[in-house]
C-alpha positions as CSV (number, residue, x, y, z in Angstrom):
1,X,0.0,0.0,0.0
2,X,1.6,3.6,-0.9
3,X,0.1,7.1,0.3
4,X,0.7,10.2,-1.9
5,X,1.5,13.0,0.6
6,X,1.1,16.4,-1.4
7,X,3.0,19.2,0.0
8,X,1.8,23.2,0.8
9,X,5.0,25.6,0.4
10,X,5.8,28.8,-0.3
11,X,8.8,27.3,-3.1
12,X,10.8,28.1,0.2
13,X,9.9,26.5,3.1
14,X,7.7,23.9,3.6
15,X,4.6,24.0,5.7
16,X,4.3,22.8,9.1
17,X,0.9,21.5,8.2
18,X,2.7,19.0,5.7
19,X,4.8,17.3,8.2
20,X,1.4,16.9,10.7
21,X,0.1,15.1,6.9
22,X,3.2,12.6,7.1
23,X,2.0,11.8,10.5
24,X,-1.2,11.0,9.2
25,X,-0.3,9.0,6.2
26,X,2.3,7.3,9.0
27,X,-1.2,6.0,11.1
28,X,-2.4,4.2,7.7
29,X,0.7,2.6,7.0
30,X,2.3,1.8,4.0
31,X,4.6,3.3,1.8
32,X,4.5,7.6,2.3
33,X,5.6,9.6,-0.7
34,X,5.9,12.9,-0.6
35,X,5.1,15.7,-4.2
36,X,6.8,18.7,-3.9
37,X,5.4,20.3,-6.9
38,X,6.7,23.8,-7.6
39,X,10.1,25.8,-9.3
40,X,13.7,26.1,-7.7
41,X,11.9,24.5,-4.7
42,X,15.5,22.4,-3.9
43,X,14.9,23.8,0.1
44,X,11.7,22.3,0.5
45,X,12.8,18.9,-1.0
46,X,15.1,19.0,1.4
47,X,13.1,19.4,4.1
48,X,10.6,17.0,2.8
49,X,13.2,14.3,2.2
50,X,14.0,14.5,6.3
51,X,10.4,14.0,7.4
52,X,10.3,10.9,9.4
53,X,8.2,7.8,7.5
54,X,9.3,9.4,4.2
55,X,10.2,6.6,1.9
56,X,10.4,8.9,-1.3
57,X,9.8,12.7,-2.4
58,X,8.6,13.0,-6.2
59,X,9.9,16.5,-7.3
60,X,8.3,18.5,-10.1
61,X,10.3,21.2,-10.3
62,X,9.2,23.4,-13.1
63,X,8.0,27.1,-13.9
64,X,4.3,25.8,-14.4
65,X,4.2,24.3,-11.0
66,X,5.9,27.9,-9.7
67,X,1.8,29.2,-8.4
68,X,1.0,25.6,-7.7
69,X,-2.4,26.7,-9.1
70,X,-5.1,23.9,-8.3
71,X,-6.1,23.6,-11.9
72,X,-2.5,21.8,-13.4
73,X,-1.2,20.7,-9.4
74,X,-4.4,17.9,-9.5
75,X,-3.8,17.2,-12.9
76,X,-0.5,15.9,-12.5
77,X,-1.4,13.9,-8.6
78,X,-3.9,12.2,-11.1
79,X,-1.6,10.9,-13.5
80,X,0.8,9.7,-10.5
81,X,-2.5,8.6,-8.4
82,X,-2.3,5.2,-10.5
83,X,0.5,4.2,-8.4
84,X,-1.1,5.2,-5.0
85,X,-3.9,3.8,-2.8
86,X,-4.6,7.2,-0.7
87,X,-3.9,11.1,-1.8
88,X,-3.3,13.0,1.4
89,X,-3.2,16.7,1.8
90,X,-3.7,19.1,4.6
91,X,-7.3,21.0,4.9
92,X,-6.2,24.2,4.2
93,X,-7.2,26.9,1.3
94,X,-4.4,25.0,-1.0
95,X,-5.7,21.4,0.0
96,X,-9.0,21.9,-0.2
97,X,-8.7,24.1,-3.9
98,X,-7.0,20.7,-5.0
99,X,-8.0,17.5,-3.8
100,X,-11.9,18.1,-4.7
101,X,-10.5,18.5,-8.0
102,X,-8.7,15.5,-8.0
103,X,-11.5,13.3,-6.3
104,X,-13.7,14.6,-9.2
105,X,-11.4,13.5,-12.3
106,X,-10.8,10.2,-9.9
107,X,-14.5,9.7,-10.2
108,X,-14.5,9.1,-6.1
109,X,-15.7,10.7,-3.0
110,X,-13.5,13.1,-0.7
111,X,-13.1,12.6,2.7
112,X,-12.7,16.1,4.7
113,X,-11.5,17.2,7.8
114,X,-10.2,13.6,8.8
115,X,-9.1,14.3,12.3
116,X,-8.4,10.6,13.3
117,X,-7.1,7.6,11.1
118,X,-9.2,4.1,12.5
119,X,-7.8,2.1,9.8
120,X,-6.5,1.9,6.4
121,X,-10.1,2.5,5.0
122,X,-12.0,3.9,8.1
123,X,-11.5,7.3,9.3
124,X,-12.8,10.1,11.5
125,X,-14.0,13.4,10.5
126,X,-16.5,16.4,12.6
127,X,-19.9,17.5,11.1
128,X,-22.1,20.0,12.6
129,X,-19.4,22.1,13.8
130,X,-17.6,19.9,15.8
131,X,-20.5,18.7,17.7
132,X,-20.4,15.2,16.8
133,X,-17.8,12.8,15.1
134,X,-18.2,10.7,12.1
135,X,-16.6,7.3,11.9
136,X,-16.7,6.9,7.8
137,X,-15.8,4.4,5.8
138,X,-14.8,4.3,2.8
139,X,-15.3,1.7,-0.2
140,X,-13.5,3.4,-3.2
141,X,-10.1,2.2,-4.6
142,X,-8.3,5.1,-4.1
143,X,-9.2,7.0,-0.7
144,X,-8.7,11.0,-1.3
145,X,-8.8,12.9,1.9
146,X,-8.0,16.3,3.5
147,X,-6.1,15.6,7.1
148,X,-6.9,18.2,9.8
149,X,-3.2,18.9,11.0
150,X,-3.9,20.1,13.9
151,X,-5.5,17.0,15.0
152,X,-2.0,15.4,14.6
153,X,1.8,16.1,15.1
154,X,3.8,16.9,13.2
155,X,6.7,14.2,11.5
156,X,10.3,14.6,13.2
157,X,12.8,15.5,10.7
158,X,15.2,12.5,11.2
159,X,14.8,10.7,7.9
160,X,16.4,10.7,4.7
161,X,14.1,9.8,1.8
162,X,14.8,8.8,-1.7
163,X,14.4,11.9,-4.1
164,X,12.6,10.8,-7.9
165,X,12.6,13.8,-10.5
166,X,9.3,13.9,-12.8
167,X,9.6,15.1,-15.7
168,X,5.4,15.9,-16.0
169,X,5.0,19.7,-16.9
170,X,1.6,20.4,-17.1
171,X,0.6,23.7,-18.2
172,X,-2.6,25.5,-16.7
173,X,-5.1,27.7,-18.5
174,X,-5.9,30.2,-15.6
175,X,-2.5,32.6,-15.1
176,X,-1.0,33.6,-11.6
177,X,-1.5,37.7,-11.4
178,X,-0.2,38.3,-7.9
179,X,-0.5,37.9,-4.1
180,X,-0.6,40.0,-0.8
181,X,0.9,38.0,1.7
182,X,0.0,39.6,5.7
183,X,3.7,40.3,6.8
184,X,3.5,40.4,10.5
185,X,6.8,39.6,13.1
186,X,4.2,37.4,15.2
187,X,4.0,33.4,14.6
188,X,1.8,32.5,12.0
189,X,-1.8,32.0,13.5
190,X,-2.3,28.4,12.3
191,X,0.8,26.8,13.3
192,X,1.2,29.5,16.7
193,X,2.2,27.4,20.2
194,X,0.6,30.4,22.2
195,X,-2.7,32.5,21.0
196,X,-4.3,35.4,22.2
197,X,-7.2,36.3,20.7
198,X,-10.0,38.7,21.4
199,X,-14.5,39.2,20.5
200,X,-16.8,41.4,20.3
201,X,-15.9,42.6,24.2
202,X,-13.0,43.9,22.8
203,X,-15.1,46.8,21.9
204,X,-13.2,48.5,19.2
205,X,-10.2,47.3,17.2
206,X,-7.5,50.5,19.0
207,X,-8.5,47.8,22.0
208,X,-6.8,45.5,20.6
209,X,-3.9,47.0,21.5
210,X,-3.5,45.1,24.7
211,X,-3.6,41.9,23.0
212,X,-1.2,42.9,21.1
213,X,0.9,43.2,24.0
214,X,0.5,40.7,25.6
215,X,0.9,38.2,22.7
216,X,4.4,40.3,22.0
217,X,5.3,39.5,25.1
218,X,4.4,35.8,25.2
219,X,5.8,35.2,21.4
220,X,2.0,34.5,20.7
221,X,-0.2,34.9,17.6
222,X,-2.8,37.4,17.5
223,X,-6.4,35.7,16.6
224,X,-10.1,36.8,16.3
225,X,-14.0,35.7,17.2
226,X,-15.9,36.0,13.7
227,X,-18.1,38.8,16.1
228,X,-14.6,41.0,16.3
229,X,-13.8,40.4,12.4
230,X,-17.9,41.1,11.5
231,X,-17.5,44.2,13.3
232,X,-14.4,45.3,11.5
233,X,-12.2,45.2,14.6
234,X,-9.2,43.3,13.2
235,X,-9.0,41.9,9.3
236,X,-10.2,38.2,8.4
237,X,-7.1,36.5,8.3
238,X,-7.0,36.9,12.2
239,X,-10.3,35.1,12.4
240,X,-10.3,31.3,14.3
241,X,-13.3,29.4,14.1
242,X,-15.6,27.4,11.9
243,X,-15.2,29.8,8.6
244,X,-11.8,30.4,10.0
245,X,-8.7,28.9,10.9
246,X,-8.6,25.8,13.3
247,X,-6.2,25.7,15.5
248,X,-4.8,23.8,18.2
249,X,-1.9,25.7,19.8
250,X,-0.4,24.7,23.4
251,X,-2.2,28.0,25.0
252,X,-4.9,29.5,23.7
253,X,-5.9,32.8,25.4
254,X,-9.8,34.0,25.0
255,X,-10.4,37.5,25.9
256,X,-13.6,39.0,25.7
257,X,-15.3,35.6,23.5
258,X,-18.3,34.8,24.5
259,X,-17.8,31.3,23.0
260,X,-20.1,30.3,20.1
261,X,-19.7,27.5,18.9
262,X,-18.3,28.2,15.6
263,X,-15.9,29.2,17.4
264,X,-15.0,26.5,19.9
265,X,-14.8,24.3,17.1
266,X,-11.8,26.5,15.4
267,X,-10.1,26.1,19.0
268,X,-11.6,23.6,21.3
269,X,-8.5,21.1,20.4
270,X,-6.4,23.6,22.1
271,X,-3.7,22.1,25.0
272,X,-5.0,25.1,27.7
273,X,-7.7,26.9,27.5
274,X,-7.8,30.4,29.5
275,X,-11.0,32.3,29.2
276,X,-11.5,36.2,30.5
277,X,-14.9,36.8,30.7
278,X,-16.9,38.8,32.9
279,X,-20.0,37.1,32.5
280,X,-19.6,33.8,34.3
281,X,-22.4,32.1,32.3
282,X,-20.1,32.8,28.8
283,X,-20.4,29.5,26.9
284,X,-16.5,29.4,27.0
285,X,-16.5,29.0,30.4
286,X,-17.3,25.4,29.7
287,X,-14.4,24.1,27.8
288,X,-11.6,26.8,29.4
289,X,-9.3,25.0,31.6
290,X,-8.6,28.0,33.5
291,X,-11.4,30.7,33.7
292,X,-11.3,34.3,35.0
293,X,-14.6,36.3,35.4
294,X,-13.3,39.8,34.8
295,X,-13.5,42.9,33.3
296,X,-10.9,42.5,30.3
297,X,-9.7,46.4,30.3
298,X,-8.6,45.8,34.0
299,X,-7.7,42.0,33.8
300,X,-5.3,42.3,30.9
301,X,-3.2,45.0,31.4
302,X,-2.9,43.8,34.5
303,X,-0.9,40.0,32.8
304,X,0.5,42.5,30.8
305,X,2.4,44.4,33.6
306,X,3.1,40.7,34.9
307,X,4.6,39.3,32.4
């Protein structure tokens, strides 16, 4: 049995959410190769070769593959796919742009979201926002899935695979205009170890300044309730939740949230849980580990004169 692992990177650096992938292809066992597909991409093979459970890396390493647009990236997983009994790739904005494309011209049903691996053909995956778990199983030769990585951990780097170079260059018929990346000097949110992040209690986004502050001094990421981002508080890329990012970092900070659960299950997987709140009924209350009925303009500048 061999697992197709395909990789998100920035032709850089590879994703962190790649190496929690491994880890997930690792649980079904078999064979794990790894496509880097992108253009003078020689420092995320590298990385990708070290990945522990990394038999092989297939490399397309060509100027089509530079965007990794969705439209010519699934065409060329589907000619290797012959070779491979699951397609693997995180549940971000890149995985989820390809794979359903690839389960389509497969002819076979996408599994999303998987969050647990049962066995080679069984698998876990939340509906109803994170309310209940699905055990599904699926029939179809090839099993195409999106992984949740931050269900899992991530792959240490202590392995050496074999690199293979493809010679597949296929072209696309959409063309790669431009970007705008968020530069920020804080962690990115999705693969942060500490979070802060702040609702509609906040009360204005110049209040976020004390989050701010406090994250910079705990090396944390900055995040956001959908209320704070609805309002216009902070920009959507800060938002955690449902129609957000899920995260699962090893603190996770919730100031002024009252906790909906489109929320909760963007962050319920956290490690630690602390919740500010000053109503003690806040729906948060119930899954914070640590819980502090407060007003949040007194409570946090007082951690941030503590810390």
């Amino acid at each position: 049995m061999a697992i197709l692992v395909l990789a998100e990177h920035d032709n850089v650096s590879l994703k962190t959410d790649t190496a929690k992938v491994v880890s997930a292809a690792t649980a079904i066992g078999g064979d794990v190769h790894v496509l880097v597909a992108g253009h003078d991409c020689a420092a995320v093979v590298t990385a990708a070769q070290s990945l522990a459970g990394v038999s092989k890396v297939l490399v397309a390493d060509s100027a089509e593959y530079s965007a990794q647009l969705a439209e010519n990236v699934s065409k060329l997983v589907v000619e290797l796919a012959a070779d491979y009994d699951h397609v693997l790739a995180a549940a971000t904005s890149v995985g989820k742009d390809t794979l359903p494309r690839v389960a389509a011209l497969l002819d076979v049903s996408q599994i999303s979201e998987v969050i647990e691996v049962v066995s080679s053909d069984t698998f876990v995956r939340p509906i109803y926002a994170g309310n209940a778990l699905a055990t599904v199983q699926s029939l179809d030769a090839k099993k195409v899935m999106t992984v949740r990585s931050s269900a899992f951990d991530a792959a240490a780097s202590t392995g050496s695979a074999e690199v293979v170079n493809l010679t597949q260059a296929i072209a696309a018929r959409t063309e790669f205009v431009s970007q705008a990346l968020t530069e920020s000097a804080r962690p990115e949110l999705g693969n942060a170890g500490i979070i802060v992040s702040g609702g509609r209690g906040m009360g204005s986004g110049e209040n976020f300044a004390i989050l701010e502050q406090l994250a910079d001094k705990l090396g944390a990421a900055v995040g956001a309730s959908r209320a704070a981002v609805d309002a216009g508080f902070v920009p959507n890329d800060l938002q955690v939740g449902q129609t957000g990012k899920i995260v699962a970092p090893d603190l996770y900070i919730a100031v002024g949230i009252s906790g909906a659960i489109q929320h909760l299950a963007g962050m319920k997987d956290s490690k630690v849980i602390v919740a500010i709140n000053k109503d003690p009924e806040a729906p948060i209350f119930q899954v914070a580990d640590y819980g502090l009925v407060a007003d949040l303009f007194e409570a946090v500048p007082a951690l941030n004169g503590l810390v």
